[in-house]
C-alpha positions as CSV (number, residue, x, y, z in Angstrom):
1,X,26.9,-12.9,-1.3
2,X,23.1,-12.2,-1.2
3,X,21.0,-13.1,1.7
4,X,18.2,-15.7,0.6
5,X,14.9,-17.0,2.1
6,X,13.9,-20.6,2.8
7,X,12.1,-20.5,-1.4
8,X,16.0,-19.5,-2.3
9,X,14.9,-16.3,-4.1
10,X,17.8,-13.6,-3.1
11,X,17.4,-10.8,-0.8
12,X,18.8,-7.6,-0.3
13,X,22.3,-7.5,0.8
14,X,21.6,-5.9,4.4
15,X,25.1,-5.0,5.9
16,X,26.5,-5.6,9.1
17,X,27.6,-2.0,9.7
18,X,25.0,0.6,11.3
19,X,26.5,3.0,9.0
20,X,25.6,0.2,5.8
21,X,22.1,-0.2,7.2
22,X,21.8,3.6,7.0
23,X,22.7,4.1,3.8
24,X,20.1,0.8,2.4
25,X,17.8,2.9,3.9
26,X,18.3,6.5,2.7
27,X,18.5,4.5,-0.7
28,X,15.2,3.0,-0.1
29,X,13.4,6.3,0.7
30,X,15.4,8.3,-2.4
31,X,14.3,5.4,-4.5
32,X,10.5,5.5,-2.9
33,X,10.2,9.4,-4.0
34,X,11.8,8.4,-7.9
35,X,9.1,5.6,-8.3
36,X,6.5,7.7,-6.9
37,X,7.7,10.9,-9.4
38,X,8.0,8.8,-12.5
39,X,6.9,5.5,-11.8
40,X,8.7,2.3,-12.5
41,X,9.8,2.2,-15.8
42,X,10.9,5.9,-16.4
43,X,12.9,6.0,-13.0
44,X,17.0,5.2,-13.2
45,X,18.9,3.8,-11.2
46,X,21.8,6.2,-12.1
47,X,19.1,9.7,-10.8
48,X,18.6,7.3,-7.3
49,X,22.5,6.6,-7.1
50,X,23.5,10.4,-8.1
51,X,20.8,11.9,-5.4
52,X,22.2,8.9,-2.9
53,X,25.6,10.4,-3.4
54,X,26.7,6.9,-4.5
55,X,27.8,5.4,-7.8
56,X,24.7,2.9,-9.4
57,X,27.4,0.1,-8.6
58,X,26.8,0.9,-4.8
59,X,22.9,0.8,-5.5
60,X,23.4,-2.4,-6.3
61,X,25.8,-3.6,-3.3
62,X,22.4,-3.3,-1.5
63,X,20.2,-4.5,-3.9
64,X,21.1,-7.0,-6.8
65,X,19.0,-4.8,-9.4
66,X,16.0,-2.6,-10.4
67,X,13.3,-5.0,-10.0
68,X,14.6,-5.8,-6.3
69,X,15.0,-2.4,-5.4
70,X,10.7,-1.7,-6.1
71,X,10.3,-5.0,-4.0
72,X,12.3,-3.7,-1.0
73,X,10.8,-0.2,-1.6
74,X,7.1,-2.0,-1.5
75,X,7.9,-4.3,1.4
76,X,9.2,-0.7,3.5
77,X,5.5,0.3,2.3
78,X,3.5,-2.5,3.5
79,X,5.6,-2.3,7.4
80,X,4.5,1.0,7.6
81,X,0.9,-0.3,7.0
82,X,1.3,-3.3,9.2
83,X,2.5,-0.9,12.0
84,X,0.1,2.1,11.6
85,X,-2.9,-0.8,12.3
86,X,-1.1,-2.6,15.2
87,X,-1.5,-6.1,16.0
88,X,-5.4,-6.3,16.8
89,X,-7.4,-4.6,14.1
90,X,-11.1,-3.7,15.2
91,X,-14.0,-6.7,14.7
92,X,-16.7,-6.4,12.3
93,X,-18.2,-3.2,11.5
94,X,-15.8,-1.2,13.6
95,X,-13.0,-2.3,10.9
96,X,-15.0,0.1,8.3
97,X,-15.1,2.7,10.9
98,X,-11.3,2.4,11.4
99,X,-10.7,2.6,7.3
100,X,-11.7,6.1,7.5
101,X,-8.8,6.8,10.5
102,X,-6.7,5.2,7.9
103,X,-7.7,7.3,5.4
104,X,-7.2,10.3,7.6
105,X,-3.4,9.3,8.1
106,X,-2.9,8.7,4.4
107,X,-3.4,12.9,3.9
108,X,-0.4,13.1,6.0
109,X,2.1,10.6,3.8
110,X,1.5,12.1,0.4
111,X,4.5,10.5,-1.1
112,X,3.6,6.9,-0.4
113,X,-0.2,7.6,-1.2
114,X,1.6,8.4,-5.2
115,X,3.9,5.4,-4.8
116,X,1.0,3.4,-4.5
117,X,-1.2,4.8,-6.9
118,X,1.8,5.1,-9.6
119,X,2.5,1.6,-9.5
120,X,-0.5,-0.1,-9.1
121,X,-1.7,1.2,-12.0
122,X,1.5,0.7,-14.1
123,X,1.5,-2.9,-12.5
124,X,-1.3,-4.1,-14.9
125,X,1.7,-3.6,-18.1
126,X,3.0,-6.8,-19.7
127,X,5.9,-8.4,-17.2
128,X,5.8,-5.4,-14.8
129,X,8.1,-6.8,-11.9
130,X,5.6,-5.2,-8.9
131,X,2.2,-6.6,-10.8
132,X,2.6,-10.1,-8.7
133,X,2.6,-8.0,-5.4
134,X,-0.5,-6.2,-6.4
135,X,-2.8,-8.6,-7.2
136,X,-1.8,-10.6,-4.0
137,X,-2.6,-7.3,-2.4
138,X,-5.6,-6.5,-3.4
139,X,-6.3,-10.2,-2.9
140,X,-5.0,-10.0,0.4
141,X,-7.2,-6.3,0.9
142,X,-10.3,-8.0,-0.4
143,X,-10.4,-10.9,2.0
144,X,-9.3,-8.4,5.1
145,X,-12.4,-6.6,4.5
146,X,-14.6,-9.7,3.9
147,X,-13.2,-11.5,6.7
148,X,-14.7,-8.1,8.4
149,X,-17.6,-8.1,7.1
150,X,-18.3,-11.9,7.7
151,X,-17.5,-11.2,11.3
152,X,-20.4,-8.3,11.4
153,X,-22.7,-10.9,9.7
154,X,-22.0,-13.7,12.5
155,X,-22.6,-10.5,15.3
156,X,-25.8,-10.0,13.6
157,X,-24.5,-6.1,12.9
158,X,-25.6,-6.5,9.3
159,X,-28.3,-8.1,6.9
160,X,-27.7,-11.9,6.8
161,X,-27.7,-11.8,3.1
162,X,-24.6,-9.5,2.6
163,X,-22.4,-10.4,-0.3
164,X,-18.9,-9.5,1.9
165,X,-17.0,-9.7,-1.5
166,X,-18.9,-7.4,-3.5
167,X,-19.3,-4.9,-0.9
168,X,-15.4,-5.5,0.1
169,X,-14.6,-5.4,-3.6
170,X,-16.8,-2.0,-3.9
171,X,-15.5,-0.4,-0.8
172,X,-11.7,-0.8,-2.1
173,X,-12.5,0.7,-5.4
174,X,-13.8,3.7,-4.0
175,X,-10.9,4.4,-1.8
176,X,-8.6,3.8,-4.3
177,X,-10.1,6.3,-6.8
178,X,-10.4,8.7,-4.0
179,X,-6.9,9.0,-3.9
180,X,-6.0,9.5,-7.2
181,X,-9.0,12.7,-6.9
182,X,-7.2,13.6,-3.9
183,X,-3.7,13.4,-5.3
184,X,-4.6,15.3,-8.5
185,X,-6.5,17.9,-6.4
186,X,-5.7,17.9,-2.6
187,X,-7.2,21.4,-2.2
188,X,-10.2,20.5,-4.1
189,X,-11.0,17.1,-2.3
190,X,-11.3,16.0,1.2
191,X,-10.8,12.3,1.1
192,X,-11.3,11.4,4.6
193,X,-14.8,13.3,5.2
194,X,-15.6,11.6,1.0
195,X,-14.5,7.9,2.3
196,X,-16.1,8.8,5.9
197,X,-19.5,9.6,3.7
198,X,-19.2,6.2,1.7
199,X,-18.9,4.1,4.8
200,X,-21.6,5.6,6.5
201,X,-24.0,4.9,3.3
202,X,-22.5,1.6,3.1
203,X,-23.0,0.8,7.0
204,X,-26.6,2.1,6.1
205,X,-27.2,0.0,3.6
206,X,-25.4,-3.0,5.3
207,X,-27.9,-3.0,8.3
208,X,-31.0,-2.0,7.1
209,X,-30.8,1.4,8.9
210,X,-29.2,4.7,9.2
211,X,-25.9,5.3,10.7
């Protein structure tokens, strides 16, 4: 029987075994690399079981199908984000400064840099199952830098007529297409000294003098 949360939506079967929780793991990371390699759609559950060394049966003694399996695989994601920025992320300005440390540790996780990239993208498709987490992410993205920018505002660090959600709205795009340049060409482009070059025009720009 499925776990389930206080909305009643079922979660993954979690094991009481440290032996079960290892194996929902290495499933999670085999299934992490096949979403990231062929996105959503064109990765099977029977190439994740086979590489697992379980039959697609056990996949889904873990997790009840597909569509949960990209949720758990995107909620793995999203605690290595929440842990990489800690509990207290930097005030005001110093939060765009800190985007470009965060940048600078995306170069070393290649694989979830594509898992991200793959699927957002794919996420804007008719009845995608990961396209609900997305736009509450980028929702969620927008207002972190906002709320960031807001807080600069009320220090008196930037112009008092910032728009925070066109410049947070701006800011995401242009790390976001910077990894898909850096993906498609790693050797070619340095994403963290490219986003680090953005921030410091946009920190420019957002008080009134260079940075």
């Amino acid at each position: 029987m499925s776990e389930s949360k206080p909305n009643g939506k079922p979660q993954p079967r979690t094991g009481k075994s440290l032996k079960a929780q290892q194996r929902r793991q290495e499933i999670l990371g085999i299934a992490m690399d096949a979403f990231a390699a062929h996105g959503y759609n064109n990765a099977s559950l029977a190439e994740i079981a086979d590489r697992a060394g379980v039959t697609q049966a056990g996949v889904l003694h873990y997790f009840r199908s597909k569509a949960q399996l990209l949720t758990s695989v995107l909620a793995l994601r999203d605690e290595t984000d929440i842990e990489q920025l800690g509990t207290d992320r930097p005030r005001g300005l110093a939060f765009l400064r800190h985007l470009v440390d965060t940048v600078r540790h995306n170069t070393e996780r290649e694989g979830i840099v594509r898992l991200y990239a793959v699927l957002s993208a794919e996420s804007v498709t008719d009845g995608h199952p990961a396209q609900e987490y997305f736009r509450d992410r980028y929702a969620g993205l927008r207002a972190l830098v906002a709320e960031a920018l807001a807080e600069a505002c009320e220090l008196g660090e930037t112009r008092p007529d910032l728009d925070v959600e066109e410049a947070a709205s701006a800011l995401i795009a242009v790390m976001d297409g910077l990894q898909i340049q850096w993906l498609l060409a790693p050797d070619s482009v340095d994403m963290t000294a490219a986003t680090n070059r953005v921030i410091t025009a946009l920190l420019a720009d957002l008080t009134g003098k260079p940075t």
